[in-house]
PLY file of the C-alpha trace (Angstrom):
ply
format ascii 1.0
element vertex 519
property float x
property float y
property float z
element edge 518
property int vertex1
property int vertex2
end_header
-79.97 -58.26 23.54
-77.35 -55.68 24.71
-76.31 -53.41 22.20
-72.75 -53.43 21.16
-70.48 -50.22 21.49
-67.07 -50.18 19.34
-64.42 -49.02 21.88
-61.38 -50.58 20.23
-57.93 -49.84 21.87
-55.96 -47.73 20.25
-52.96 -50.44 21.56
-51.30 -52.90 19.76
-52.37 -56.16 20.81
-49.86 -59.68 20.69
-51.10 -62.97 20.58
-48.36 -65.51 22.36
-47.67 -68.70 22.25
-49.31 -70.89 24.48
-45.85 -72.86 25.06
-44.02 -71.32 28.52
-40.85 -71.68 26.68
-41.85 -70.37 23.70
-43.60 -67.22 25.43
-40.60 -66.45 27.65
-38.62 -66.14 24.45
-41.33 -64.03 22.44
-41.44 -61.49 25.88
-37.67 -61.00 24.87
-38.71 -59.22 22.14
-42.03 -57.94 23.11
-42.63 -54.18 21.92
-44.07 -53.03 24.45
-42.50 -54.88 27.47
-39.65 -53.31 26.19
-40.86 -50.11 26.57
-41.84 -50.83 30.11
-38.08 -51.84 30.63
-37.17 -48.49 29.53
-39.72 -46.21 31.28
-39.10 -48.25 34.40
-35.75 -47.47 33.81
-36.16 -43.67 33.27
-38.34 -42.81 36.14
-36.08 -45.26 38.70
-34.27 -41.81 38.88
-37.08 -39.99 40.61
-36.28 -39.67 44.73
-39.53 -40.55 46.03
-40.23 -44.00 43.63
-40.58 -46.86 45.87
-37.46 -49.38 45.41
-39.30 -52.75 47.07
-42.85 -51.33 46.71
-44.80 -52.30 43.19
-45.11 -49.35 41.15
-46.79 -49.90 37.26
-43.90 -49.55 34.45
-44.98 -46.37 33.27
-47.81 -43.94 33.30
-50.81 -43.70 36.04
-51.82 -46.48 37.83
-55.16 -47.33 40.10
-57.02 -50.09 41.39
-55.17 -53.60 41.58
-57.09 -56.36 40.52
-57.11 -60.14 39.97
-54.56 -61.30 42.69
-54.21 -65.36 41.91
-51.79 -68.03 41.74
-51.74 -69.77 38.82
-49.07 -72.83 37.56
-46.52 -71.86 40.07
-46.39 -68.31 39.96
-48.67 -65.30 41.29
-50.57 -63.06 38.84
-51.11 -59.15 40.09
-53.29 -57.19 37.04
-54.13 -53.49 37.99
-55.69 -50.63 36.01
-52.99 -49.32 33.62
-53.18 -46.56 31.36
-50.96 -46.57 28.64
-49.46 -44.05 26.55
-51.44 -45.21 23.09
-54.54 -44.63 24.92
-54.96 -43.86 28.56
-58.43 -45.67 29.23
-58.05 -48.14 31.37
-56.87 -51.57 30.59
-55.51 -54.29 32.63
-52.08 -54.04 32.95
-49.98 -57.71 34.41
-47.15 -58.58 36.62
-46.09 -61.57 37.77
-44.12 -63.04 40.84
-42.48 -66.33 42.37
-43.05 -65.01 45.65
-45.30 -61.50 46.21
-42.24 -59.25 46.62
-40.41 -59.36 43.56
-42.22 -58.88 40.00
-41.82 -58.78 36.13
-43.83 -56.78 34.36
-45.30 -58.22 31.15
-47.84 -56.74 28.66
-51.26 -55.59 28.82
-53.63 -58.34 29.04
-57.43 -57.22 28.99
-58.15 -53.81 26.31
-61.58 -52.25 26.02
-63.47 -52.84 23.05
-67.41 -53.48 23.20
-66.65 -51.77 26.70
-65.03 -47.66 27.38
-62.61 -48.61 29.50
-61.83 -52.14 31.68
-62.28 -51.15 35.32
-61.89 -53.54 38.27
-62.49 -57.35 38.95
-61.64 -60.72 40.33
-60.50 -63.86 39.69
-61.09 -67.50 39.85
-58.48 -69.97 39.01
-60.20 -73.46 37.76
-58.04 -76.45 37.60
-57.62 -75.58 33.64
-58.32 -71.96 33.31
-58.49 -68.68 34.91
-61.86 -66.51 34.75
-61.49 -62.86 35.01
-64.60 -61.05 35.61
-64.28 -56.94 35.27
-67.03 -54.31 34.92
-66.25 -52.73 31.82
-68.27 -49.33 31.53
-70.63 -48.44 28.95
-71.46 -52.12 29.15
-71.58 -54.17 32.42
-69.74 -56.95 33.77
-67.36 -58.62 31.61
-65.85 -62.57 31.84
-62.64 -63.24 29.76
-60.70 -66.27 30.31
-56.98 -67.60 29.94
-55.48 -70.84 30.21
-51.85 -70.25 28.96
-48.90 -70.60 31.37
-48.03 -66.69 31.74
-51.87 -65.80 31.19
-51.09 -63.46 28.85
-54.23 -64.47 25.95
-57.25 -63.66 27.32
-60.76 -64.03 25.37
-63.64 -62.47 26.55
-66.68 -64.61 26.61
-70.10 -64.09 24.23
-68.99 -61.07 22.90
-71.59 -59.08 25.32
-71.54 -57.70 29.20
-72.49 -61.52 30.87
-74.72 -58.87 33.02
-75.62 -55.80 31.12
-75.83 -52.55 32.92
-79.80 -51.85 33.35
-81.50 -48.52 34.21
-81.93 -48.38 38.20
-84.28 -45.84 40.01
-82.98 -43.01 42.37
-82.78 -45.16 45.11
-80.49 -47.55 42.54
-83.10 -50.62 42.31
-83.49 -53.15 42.02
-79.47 -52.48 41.09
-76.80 -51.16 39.65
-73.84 -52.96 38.21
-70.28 -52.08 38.91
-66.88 -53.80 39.87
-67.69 -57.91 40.45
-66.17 -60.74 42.15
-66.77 -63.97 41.24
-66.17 -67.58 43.24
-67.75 -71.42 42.64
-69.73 -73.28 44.83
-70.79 -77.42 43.64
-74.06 -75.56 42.05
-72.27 -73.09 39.67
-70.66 -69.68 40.08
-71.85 -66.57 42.03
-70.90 -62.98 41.57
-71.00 -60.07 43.34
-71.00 -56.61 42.45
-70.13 -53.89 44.22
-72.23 -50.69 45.14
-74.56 -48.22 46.67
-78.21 -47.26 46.77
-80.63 -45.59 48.99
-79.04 -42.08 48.55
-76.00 -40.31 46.97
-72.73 -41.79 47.35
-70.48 -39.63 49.83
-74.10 -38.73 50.96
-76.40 -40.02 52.61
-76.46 -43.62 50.64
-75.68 -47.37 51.73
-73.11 -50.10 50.72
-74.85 -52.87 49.16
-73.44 -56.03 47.37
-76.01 -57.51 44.82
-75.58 -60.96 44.57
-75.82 -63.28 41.26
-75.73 -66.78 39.87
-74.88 -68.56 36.64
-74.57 -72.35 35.65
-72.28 -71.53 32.57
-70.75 -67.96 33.05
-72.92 -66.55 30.46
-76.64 -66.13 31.75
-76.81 -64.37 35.13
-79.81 -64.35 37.03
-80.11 -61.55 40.01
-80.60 -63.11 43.67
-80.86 -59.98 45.70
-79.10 -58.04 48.27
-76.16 -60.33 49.80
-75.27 -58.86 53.28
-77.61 -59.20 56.01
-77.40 -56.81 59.35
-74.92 -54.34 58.04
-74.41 -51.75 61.26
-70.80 -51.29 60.38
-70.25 -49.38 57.04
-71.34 -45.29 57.65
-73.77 -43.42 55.64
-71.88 -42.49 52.38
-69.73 -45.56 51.78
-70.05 -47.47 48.48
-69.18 -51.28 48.45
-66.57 -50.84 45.74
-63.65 -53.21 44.33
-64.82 -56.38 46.60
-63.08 -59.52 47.29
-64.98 -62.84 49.10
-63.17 -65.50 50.38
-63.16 -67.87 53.16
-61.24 -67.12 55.95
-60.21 -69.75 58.74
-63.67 -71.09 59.61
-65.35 -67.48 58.71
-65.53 -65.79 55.19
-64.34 -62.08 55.07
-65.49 -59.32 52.41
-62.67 -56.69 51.76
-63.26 -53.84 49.75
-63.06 -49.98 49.20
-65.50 -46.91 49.62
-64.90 -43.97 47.39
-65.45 -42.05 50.05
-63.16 -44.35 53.41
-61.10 -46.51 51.53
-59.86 -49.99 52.43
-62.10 -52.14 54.98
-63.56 -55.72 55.61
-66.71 -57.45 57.00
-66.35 -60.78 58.98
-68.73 -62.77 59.21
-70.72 -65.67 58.41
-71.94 -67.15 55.14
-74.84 -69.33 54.58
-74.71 -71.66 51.64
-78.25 -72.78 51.44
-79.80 -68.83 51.68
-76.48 -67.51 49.71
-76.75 -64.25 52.46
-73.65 -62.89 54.40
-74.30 -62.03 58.56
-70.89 -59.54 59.07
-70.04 -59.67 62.77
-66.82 -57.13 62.90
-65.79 -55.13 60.96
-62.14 -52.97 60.33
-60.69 -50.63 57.93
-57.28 -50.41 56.59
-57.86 -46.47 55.80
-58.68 -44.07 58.67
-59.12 -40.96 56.96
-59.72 -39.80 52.71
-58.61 -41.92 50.29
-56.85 -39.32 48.49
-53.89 -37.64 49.96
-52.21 -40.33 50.09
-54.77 -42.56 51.31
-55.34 -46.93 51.18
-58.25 -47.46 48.49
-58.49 -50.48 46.40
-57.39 -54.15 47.54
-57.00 -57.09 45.14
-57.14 -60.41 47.62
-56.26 -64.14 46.60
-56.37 -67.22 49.11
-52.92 -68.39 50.45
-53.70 -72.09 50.35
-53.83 -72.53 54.35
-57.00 -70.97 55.20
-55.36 -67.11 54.97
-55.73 -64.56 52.19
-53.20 -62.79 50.55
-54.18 -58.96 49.85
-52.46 -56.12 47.97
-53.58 -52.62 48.20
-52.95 -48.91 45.70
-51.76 -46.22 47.98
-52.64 -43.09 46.59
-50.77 -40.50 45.33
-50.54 -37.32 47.81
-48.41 -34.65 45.70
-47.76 -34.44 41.85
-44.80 -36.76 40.49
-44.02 -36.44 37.20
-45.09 -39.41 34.35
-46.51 -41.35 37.72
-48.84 -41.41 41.00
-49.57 -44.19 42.45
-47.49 -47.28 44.11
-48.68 -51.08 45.63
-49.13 -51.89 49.30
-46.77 -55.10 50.36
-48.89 -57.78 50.19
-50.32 -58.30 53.68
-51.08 -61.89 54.57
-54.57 -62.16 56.39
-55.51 -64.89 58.95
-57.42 -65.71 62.18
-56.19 -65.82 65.68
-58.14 -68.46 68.23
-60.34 -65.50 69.10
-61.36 -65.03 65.61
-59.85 -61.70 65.30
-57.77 -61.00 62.25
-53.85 -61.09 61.98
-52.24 -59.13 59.66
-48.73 -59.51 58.58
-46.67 -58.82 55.38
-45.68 -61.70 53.62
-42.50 -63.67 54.96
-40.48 -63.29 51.47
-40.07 -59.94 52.51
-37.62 -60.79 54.77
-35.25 -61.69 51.44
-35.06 -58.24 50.68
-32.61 -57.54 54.11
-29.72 -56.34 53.55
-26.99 -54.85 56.19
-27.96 -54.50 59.17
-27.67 -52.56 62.95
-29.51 -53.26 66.07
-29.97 -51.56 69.52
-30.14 -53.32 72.56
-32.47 -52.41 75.59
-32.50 -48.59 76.73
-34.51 -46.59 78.98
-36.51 -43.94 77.32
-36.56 -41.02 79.79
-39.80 -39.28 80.10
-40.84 -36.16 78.20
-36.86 -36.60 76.27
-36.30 -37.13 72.48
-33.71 -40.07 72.15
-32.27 -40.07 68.63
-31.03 -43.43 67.69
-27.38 -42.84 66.69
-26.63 -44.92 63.17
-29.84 -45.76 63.01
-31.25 -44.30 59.48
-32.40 -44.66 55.94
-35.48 -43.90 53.08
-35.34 -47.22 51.96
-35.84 -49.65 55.69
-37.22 -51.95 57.78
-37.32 -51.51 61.40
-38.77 -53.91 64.36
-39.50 -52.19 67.58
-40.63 -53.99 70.50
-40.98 -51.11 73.39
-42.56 -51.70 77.08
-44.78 -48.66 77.57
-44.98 -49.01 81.08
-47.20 -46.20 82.93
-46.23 -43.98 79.55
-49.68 -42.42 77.69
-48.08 -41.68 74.83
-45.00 -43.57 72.65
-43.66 -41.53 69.67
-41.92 -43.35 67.22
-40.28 -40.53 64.41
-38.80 -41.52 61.60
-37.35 -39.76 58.30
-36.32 -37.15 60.75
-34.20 -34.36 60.00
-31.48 -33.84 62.03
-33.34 -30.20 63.81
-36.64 -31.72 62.96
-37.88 -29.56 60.29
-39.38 -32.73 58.87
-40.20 -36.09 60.19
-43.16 -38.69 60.17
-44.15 -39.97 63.70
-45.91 -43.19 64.35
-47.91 -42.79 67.92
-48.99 -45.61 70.62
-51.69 -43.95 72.60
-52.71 -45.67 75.85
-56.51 -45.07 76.11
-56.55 -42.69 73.35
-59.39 -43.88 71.12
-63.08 -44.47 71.89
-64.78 -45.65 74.40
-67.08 -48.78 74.68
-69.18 -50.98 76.28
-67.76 -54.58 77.43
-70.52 -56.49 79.61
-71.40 -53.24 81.51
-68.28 -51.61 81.90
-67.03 -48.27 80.10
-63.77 -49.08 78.14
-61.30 -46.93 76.31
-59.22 -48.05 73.63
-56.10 -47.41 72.64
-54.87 -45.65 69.71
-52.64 -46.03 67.08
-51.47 -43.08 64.48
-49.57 -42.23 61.42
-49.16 -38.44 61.47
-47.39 -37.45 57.90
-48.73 -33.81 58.99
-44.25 -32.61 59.15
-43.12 -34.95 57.19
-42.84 -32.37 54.24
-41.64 -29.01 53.56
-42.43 -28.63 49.77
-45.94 -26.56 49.02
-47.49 -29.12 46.82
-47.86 -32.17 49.26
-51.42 -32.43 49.80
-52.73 -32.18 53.55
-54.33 -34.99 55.55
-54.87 -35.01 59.27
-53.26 -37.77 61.42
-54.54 -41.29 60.76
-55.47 -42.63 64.22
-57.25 -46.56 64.30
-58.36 -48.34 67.42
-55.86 -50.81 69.15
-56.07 -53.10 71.75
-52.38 -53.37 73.89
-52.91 -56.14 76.93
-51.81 -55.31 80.11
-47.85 -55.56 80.13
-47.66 -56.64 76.27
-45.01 -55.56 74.39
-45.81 -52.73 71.77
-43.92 -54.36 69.03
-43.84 -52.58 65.64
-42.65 -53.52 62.01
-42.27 -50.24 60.07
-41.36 -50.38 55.97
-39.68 -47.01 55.25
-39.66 -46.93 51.12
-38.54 -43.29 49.67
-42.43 -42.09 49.42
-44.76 -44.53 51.76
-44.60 -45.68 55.33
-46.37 -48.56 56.25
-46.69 -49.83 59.84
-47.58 -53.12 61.25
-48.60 -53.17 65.21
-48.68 -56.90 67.33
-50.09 -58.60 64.15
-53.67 -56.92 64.57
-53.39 -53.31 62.82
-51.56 -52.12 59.77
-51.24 -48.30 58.58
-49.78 -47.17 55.96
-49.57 -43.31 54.28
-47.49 -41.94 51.87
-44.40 -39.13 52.42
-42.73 -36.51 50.48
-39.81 -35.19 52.53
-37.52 -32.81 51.02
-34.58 -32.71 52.46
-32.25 -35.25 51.62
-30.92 -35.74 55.46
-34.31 -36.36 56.65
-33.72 -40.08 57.20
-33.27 -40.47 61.12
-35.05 -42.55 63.35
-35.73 -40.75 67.52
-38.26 -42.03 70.39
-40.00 -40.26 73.06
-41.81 -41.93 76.00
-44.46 -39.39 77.44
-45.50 -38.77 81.12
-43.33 -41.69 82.38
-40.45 -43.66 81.72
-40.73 -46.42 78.91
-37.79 -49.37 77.85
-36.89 -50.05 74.60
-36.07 -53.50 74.46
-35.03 -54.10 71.11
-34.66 -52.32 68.02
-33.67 -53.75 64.71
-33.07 -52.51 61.03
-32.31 -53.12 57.80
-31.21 -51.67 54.55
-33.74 -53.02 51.77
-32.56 -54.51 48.31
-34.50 -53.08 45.54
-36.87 -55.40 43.57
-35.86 -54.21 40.41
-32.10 -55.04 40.46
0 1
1 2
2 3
3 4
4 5
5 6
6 7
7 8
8 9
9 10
10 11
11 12
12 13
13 14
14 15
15 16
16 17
17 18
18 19
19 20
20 21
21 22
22 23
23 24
24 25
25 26
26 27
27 28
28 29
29 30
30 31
31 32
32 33
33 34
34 35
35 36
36 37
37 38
38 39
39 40
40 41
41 42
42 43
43 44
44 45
45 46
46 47
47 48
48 49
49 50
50 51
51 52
52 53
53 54
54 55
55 56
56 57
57 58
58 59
59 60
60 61
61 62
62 63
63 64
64 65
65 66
66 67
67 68
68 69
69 70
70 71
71 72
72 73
73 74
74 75
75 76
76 77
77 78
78 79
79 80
80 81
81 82
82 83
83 84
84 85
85 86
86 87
87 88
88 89
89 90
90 91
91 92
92 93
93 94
94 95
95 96
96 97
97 98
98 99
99 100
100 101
101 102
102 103
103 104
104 105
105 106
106 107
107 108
108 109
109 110
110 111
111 112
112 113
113 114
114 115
115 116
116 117
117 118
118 119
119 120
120 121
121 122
122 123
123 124
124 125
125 126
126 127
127 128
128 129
129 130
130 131
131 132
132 133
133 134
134 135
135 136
136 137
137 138
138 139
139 140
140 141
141 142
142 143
143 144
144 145
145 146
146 147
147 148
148 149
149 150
150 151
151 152
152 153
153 154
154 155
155 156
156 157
157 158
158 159
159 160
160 161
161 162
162 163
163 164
164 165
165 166
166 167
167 168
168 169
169 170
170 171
171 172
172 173
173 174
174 175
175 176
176 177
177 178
178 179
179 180
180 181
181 182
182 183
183 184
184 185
185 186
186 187
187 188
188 189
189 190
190 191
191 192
192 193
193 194
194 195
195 196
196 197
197 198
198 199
199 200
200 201
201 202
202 203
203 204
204 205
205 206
206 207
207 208
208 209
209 210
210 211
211 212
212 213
213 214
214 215
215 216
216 217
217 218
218 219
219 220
220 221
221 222
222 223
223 224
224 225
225 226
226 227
227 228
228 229
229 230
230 231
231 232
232 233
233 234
234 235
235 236
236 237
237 238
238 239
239 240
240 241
241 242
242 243
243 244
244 245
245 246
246 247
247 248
248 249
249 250
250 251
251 252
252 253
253 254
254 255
255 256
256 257
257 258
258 259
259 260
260 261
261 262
262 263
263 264
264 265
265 266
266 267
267 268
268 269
269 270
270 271
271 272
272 273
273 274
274 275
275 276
276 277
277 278
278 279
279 280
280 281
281 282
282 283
283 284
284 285
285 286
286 287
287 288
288 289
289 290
290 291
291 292
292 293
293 294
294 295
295 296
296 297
297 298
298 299
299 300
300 301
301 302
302 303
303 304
304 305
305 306
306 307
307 308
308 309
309 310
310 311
311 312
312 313
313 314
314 315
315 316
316 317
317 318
318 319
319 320
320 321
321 322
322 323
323 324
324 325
325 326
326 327
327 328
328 329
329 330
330 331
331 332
332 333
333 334
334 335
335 336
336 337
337 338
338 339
339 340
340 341
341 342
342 343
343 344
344 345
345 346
346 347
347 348
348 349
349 350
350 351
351 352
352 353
353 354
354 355
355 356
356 357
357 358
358 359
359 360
360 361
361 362
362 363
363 364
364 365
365 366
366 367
367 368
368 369
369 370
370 371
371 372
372 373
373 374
374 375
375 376
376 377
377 378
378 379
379 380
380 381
381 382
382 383
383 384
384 385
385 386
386 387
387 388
388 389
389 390
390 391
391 392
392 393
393 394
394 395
395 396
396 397
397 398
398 399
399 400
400 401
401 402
402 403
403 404
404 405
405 406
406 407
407 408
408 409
409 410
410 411
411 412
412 413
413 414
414 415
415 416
416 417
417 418
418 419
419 420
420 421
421 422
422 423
423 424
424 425
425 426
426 427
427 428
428 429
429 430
430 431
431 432
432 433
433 434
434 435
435 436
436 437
437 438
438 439
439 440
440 441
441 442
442 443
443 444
444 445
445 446
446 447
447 448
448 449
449 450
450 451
451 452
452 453
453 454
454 455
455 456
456 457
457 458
458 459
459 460
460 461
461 462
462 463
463 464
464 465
465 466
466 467
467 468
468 469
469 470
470 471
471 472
472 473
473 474
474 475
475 476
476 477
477 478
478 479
479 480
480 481
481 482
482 483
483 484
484 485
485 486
486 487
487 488
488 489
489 490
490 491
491 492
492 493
493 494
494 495
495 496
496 497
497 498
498 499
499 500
500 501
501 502
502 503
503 504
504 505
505 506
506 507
507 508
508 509
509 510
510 511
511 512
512 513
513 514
514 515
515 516
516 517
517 518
């Protein structure tokens, strides 16, 4: 029997209605969802808060967790940290269509458990399971079945699967943040970790595997991925997320050490085991600095996933740190490689908008898009490299360039590889935020530079989302990169291209003001 811990939050906790009607009204009055109005409020005045990006009402903010849709609406829960007691809790937000949200109160508080760290969840036809490791304890279930999920109670009273002492090497395991999905002979669970060394060392990702008929006993089935070569020496299997993908099943989660990746694979149902054949990360340098750590994924209903990611902070802001990817839809092409796009409804949040028709980029010359500017955008690029090596896209440029952020199609630039005997190079794609700042406190990070694949005479087309402090960047469907920026100058906001070693053609450029969520 697990021993129980008192760890009570120091936070007022609500009990609502289970009536929609009847809970919309109660929010109105809500305490503390009032005081998220008002903090939201206060710090909407800070020049580098994302306007169409989530960011938490108020305080710090981490991992998000929990992505589901549930009676007609989407549920996003993340690790909040509020002012009463800054342990983490799960904090709730709730949207019609992935773009724009409404905070409401805390949902899951620590008590037999320190704090409430990360987790899934799996909506039944009549309830929604949350499973979280809660530290100082192990892996916690609570469940909810009210229309804005905002009553949860935590099953048994005790961890479902305790924390246990593990050797050096961490067997046979140790627990940390779970998933949790149902197959026809009751519900597995993973959870998330490392052994065979230190982590950031010399250790491996592992994901230990478990099963339970009735959510409460847990019994532990072993290692679940078979034939990992991908992950690096180091990596931890944190925050993960399994779901089927087109007629493959795909494991995304974070390393404390890399950040935001996947496996793709193949999943046997009879042996319960996991046979990754690619792999990809959505993080190509630290996670901190301004780094992509922690996802929170969800099936779309058609075969995709829906996936949400914390950037993290990279320079102090004051009462805040962290913000919310957009929420990139996930699918499979014919080949079986993945597409990545953001989700259509951000297309709602357009607003006026200017366009450029085809130009000629002269070789080895800057051309500065005249009228073409903003910190809060959306631009779409499609650009014929020709025999160029290098395309520079620059954006939040000051007008003498003392800062900008430049977003870099390199023809051949990244490794090389083997394809059936031949010696290939890949090309490369990179977000450099290395002048995008002139203040002392941003933190440094070196380019981020991921493989890409351009065919021969494909268009480079580009979807960049300029929000005050992030820049995220969306190549042909098939890479996505995304850092965050601190520029200082209020007049760094304009947009320039530069073909390099031969001529290039622009063939289209679009933008877009973007509406803030919040109004």
């Amino acid at each position: 029997m697990h021993e129980k811990s008192d760890f009570t939050s120091k936070v007022p906790k609500r009990t609502f209605s289970t009536i929609l009607d009847q809970q919309i009204e109660e929010l109105k009055t809500d305490l503390l969802t009032q005081r998220f109005a008002q903090s939201r409020q206060q710090l909407s005045s800070d020049p580098y808060r994302p306007d169409y990006h989530y960011v938490n009402p108020e305080g710090r903010l981490n991992d998000p967790n929990g992505l589901c849709y549930w009676q007609g609406r989407y549920h996003l829960f993340y690790q909040a940290y509020p002012l009463e007691d800054t342990r983490q809790h799960w904090g709730h937000a709730v949207s019609d269509d992935l773009v724009h949200w409404e905070d409401l109160p805390l949902v899951i508080y620590p008590g037999i458990e320190n704090c409430c760290f990360s987790g899934s969840t799996l909506v039944e036809e009549d309830r929604v399971i949350a499973m979280y490791h809660g530290t100082s304890a192990g892996s916690m279930i609570a469940i909810s079945n009210d229309p804005l999920l905002l009553n949860w109670e935590k099953i048994s009273g005790c961890p479902v699967i305790p924390e246990i002492e593990a050797d050096e090497d961490g067997r046979p395991y140790r627990v940390y943040d779970p998933c949790i999905w149902r197959e026809e002979d009751g519900y597995y669970a993973l959870s998330g970790n490392h052994w065979d060394g230190v982590m950031m060392g010399d250790c491996r990702m592992v994901q230990h595997l478990f099963y339970s008929q009735n959510l409460e006993c847990w019994t532990y089935l072993g290692p679940f991925i078979e034939g990992d070569i991908y992950t690096a020496p180091g990596e931890d299997g944190a925050v993960p997320y399994f779901w089927p993908i087109g007629d493959k099943h795909i494991l995304i989660f974070a390393s404390h050490q890399r950040g935001a990746q996947y496996l793709l694979g193949d999943y046997g149902k009879v042996h319960h085991r996991f046979k990754p054949s690619a792999h990809g990360r959505f993080n190509f340098g630290q996670i901190g600095a301004g780094g992509v750590h922690a996802p929170s994924a969800t099936p779309d209903g058609r075969g995709g996933i829906y996936v949400i990611y914390n950037i993290n902070d990279g320079k102090p802001t004051q009462g805040w740190n962290h913000i919310m990817s957009l929420v990139r839809q996930l699918s499979l092409n014919p080949d079986n490689t993945l597409k990545i796009e953001p989700v259509p409804a951000v297309q709602g949040l357009r607003s006026s908008h200017q366009s450029v028709g085809e130009t000629l980029l002269v070789a080895n010359q800057e051309t500065r898009l005249a009228g073409v500017e903003g910190n809060v955008v959306e631009l779409n690029l499609e650009i014929d490299p020709q025999g160029a090596r290098e395309i520079s896209v620059d954006v939040l440029c000051s007008p003498n360039r003392e800062e900008y952020t430049s977003i870099k199609f390199y023809r051949h630039g990244h490794f090389a590889f083997n394809q059936n005997g031949r010696s290939l190079h890949q090309d490369a794609l990179v977000l450099d935020t290395s002048r995008s700042s002139l203040l002392p406190d941003v933190k440094s990070r070196p380019p981020e530079v991921a493989p890409f694949e351009l065919g021969d005479g494909e268009l480079l087309k580009l979807q960049v989302f300029i929000d005050k402090s992030v820049v995220e960047v969306f190549a042909n469907h098939r890479q996505c990169l995304a850092l965050r920026v601190y520029p200082e100058r209020e007049d760094s906001v304009g947009v320039s291209i530069r073909s390099q070693g031969c001529d290039a053609v622009l063939r289209s450029l679009d933008a877009w003001k973007m509406t803030c969520i919040w109004d």
